[in-house]
C-alpha positions as CSV (number, residue, x, y, z in Angstrom):
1,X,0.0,0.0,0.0
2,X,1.7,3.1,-1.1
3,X,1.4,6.2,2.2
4,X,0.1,9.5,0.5
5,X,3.0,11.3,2.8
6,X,5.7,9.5,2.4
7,X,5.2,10.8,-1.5
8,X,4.7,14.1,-0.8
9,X,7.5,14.2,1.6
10,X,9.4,12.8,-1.3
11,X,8.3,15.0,-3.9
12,X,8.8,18.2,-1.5
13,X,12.7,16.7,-0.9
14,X,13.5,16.5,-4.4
15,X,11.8,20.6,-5.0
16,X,13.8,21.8,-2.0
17,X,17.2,19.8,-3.1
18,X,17.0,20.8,-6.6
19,X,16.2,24.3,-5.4
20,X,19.3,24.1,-3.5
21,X,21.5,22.5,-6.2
22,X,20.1,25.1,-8.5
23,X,21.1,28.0,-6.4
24,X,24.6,26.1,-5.7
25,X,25.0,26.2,-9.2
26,X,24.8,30.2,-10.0
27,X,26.4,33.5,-8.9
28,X,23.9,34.8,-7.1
29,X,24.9,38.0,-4.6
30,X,23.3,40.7,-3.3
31,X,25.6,43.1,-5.5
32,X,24.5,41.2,-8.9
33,X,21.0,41.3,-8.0
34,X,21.5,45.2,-7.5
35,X,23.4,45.7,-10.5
36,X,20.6,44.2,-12.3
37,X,18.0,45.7,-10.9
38,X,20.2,48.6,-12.0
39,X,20.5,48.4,-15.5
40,X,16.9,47.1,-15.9
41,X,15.7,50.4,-14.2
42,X,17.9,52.4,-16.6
43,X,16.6,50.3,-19.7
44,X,13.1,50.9,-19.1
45,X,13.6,54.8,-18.5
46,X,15.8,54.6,-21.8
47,X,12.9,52.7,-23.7
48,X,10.4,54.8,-22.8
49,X,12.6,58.1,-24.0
50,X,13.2,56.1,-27.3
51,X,9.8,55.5,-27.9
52,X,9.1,59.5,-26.9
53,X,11.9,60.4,-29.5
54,X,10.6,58.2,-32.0
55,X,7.0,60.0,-31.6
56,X,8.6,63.3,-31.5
57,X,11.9,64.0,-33.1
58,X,12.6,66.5,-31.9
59,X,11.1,66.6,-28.6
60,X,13.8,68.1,-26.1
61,X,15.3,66.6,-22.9
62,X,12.8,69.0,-20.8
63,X,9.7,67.8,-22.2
64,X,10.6,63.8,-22.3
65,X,11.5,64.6,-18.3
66,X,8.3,66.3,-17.9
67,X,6.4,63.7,-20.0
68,X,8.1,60.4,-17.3
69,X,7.6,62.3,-14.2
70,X,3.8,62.2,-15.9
71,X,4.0,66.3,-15.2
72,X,0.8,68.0,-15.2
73,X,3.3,71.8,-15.5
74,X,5.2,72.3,-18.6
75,X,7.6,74.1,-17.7
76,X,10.7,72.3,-16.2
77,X,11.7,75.0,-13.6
78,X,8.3,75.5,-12.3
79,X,8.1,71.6,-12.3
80,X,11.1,71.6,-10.4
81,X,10.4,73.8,-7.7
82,X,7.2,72.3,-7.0
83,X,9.1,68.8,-6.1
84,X,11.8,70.9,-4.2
85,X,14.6,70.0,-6.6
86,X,16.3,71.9,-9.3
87,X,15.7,71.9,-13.1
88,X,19.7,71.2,-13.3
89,X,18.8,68.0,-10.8
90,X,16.5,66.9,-13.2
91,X,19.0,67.5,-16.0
92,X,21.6,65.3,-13.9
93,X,19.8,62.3,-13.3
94,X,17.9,61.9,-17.2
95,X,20.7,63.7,-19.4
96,X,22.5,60.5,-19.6
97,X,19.4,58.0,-20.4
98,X,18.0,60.7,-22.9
99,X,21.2,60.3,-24.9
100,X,21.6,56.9,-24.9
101,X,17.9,57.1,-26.7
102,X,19.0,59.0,-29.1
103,X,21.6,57.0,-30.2
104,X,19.8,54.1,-30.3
């Protein structure tokens, strides 16, 4: 007579151990699953310029900022100010995705 538990003790053995060997087997740390979360952040902001850019040729670095933060003021500055940062803050943190969009 086959016992219902002794399976499913058996099953959940073999999940857990080939979690385990699973794990073993890759180069998982806290700093690689950082850097990717990194880099997929940055993709996704850099997609979303490209797709803005592809819209809107010329659409300028101001207005694809204003269009992410999903800005209800169009005007950068004024934007800003109201989120108690500067329009060169802005500028710091999207310059770099916005041209990597463009050169895509």
């Amino acid at each position: 007579m086959v016992n219902i538990k002794n399976i499913a003790i058996g099953i959940t053995s073999i999940i857990i151990g080939g979690g385990l060997i699973f794990l073993a087997s890759k180069d998982i740390k806290p700093d690689n699953l950082k850097d990717n979360s990194i880099q997929d952040a940055e993709l996704i902001i850099i997609n979303y310029f490209k797709k803005l850019i592809k819209k809107n040729p010329t659409i300028t670095l101001d207005e694809v900022i204003l269009d992410f933060e999903d800005a209800s003021i169009n005007n950068l500055s004024d934007f800003a100010e109201k989120k108690g940062r500067t329009k060169e803050q802005y500028y710091k943190s999207y310059k770099k995705f916005f041209e990597k969009a463009i050169m895509i």
